[in-house]
C-alpha positions as CSV (number, residue, x, y, z in Angstrom):
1,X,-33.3,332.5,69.3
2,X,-33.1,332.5,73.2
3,X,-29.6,333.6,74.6
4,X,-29.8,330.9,76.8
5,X,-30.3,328.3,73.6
6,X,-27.5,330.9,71.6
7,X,-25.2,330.6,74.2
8,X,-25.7,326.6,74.4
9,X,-24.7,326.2,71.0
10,X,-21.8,328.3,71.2
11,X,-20.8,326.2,74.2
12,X,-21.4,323.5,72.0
13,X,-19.5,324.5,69.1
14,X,-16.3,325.5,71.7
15,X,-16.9,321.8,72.6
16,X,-16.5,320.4,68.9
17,X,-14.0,322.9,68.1
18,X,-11.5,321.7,71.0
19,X,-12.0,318.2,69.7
20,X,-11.2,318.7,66.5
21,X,-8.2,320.3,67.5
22,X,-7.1,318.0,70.4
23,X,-7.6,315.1,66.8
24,X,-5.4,316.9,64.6
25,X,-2.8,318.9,66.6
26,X,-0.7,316.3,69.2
27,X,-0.1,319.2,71.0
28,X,-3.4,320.0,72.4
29,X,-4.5,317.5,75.3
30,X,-7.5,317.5,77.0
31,X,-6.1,314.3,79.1
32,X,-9.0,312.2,76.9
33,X,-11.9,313.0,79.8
34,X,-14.9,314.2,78.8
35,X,-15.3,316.5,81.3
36,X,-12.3,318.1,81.1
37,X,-13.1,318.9,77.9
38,X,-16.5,320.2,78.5
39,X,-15.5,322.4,81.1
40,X,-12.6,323.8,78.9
41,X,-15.0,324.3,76.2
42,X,-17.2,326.4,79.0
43,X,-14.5,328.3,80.4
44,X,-13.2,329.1,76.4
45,X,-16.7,330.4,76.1
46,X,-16.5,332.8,79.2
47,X,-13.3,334.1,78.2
48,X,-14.1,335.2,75.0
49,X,-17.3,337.0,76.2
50,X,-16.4,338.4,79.1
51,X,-12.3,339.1,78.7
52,X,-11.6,339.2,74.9
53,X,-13.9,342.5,74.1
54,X,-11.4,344.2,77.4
55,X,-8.4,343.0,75.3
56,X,-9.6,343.8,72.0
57,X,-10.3,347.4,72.9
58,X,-7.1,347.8,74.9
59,X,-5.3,346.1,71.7
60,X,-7.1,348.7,69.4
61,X,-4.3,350.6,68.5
62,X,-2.1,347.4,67.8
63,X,-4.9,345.9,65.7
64,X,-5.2,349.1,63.4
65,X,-1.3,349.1,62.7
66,X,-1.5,345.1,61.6
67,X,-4.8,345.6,59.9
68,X,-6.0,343.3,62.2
69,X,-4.0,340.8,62.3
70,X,-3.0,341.1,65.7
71,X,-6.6,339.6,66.3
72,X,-4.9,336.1,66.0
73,X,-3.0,337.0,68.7
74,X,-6.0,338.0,70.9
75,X,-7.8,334.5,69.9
76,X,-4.4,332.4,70.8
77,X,-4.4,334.7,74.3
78,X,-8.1,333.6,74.6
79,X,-7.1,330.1,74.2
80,X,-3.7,330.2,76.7
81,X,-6.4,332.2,79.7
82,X,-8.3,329.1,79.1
83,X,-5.4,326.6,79.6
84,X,-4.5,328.7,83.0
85,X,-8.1,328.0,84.3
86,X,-8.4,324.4,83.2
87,X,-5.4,322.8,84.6
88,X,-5.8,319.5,82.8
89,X,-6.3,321.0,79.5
90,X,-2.9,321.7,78.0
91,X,-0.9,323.0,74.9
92,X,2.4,321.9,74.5
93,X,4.2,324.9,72.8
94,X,3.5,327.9,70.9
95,X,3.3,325.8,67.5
96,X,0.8,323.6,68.9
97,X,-1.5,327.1,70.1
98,X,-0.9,328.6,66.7
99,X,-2.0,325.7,64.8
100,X,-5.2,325.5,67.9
101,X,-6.2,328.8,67.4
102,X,-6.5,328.2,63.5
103,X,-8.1,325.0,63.7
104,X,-10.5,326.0,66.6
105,X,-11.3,329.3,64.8
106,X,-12.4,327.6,61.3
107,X,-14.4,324.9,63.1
108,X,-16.3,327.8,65.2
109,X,-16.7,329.5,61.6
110,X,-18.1,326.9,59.8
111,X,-20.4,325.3,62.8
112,X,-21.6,329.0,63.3
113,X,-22.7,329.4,59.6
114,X,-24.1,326.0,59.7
115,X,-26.2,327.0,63.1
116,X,-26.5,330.6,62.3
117,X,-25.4,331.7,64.9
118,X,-23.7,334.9,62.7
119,X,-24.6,338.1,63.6
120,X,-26.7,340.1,61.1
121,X,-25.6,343.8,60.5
122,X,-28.0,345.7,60.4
């Protein structure tokens, strides 16, 4: 697969994921325009490739002492960046990122094992 047509459907997936989100979680808000939510969905994309790998390895430490679990914490960081670029996409409160960042997350998982867009170890 092409990065061009991988990074497409991972745009595409962001896209969905946001959506589902915005459905179930009144605190996520988009302001119901397309656009806003396709442009979120690109700039969600961008942060995680370009500024979540910087985080993650300066969170390395923090991540071994929680076993990892401080990368929920990196993921609803990823998502707040996001809300600081796109002005008209929102989230209300902390409980309304925590419940994002869970929804978005298992959407993205289950649209990327659906597309196969995992990677493969080698």
């Amino acid at each position: 697969m092409s990065r061009s047509r991988k990074a497409l459907l991972i745009w595409g997936c962001n896209v969905a994921a946001i959506f589902v989100a915005s459905s179930f979680i009144d605190g996520v808000d988009y302001a119901r325009k397309f656009w806003v939510l396709l442009v979120a969905a690109g700039v969600f994309s961008l942060v995680n490739w370009l500024v979540k790998p910087v985080v993650k390895a300066l969170s390395l430490p923090l991540i071994f002492l929680t076993l990892g679990a401080a990368l929920f914490l990196v993921n609803l960081l990823m998502l707040y960046v996001t809300t600081w670029i796109v002005g008209p996409f929102r989230l209300a409160s902390f409980e309304s990122a925590f419940w994002a960042t869970i929804v978005i997350w298992a959407v993205n998982w289950l649209l990327h094992a659906v597309l196969g867009l995992k990677r493969k170890r080698r």
